[in-house]
C-alpha positions as CSV (number, residue, x, y, z in Angstrom):
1,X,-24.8,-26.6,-73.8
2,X,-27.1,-28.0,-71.1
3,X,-28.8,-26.8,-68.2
4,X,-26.3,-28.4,-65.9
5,X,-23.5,-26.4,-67.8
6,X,-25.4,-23.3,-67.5
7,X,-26.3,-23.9,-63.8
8,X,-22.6,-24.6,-63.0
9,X,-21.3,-21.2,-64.9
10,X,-23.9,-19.2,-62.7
11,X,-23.3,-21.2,-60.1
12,X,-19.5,-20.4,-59.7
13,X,-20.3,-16.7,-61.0
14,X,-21.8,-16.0,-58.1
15,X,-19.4,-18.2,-55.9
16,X,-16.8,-15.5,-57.2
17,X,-19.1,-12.3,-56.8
18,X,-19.5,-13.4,-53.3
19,X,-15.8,-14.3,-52.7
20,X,-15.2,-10.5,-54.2
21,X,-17.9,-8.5,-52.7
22,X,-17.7,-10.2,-48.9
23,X,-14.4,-8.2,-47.7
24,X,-15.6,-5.0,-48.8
25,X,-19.4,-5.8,-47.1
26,X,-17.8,-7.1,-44.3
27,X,-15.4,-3.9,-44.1
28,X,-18.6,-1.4,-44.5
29,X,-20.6,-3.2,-42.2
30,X,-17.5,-2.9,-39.3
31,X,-17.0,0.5,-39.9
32,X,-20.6,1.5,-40.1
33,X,-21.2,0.0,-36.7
34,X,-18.2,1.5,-34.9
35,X,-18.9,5.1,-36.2
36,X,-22.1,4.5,-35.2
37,X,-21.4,3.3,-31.7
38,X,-18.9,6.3,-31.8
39,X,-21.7,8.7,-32.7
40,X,-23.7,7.0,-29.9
41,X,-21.5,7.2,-27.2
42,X,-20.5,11.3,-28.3
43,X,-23.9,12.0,-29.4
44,X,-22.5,13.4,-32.8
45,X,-24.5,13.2,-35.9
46,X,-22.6,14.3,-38.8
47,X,-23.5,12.4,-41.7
48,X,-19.5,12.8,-43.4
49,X,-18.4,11.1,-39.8
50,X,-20.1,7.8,-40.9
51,X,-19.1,8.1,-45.2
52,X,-15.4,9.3,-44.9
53,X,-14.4,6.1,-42.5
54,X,-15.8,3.8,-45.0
55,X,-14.8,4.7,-47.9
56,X,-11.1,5.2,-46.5
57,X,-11.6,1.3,-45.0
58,X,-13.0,0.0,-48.3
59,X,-9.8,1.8,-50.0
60,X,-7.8,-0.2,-47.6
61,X,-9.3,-3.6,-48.3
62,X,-9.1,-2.8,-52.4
63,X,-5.2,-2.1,-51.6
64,X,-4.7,-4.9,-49.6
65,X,-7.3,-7.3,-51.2
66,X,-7.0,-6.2,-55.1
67,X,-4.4,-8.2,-56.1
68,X,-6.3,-11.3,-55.2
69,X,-9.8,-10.4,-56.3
70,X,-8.2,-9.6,-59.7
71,X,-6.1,-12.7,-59.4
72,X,-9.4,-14.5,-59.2
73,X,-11.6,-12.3,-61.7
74,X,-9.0,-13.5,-64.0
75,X,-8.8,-16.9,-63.4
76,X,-12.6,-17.3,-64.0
77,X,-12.8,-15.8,-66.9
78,X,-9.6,-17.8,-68.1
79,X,-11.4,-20.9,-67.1
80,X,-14.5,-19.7,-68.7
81,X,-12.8,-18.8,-72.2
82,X,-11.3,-22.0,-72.1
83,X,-14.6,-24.3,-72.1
84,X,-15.8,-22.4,-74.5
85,X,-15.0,-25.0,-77.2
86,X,-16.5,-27.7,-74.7
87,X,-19.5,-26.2,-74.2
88,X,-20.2,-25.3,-77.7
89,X,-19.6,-29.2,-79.2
């Protein structure tokens, strides 16, 4: 196994952890800043008003979304058990 192996494994690992990770950031991050425009504009600062919207909004992206990400969880580590023999010799 070389470097460049190594550095293309890594390489797409974290390709796929940021593939899997961005809808639920991106999710979190728009719900954080409207409930927080929200508490803004009412001048309400209950700290359940900004945790309850997000994780029902990161439930919704795991419903919607978590077919694929497992689709592609899968698929890497398909790929990755299948060059195992190449990598080795």
């Amino acid at each position: 196994m070389t470097d460049a192996q190594v550095l293309d494994i890594m390489t797409q690992a974290m390709l796929l952890a940021t593939k899997l990770a961005g809808p639920l950031l991106i999710t979190a991050l728009v719900v954080g800043v409207m409930v927080s425009l929200l508490q803004t504009v009412t001048q309400i600062q209950e700290m359940t008003l900004s945790f309850v919207p997000k994780v029902i909004g990161l439930a919704v992206v795991l419903i919607v979304a978590g077919n694929w990400m497992l689709r592609e969880a899968v698929v890497f580590a398909e790929r990755l058990w299948a060059s195992i023999p190449t990598l080795v010799g």
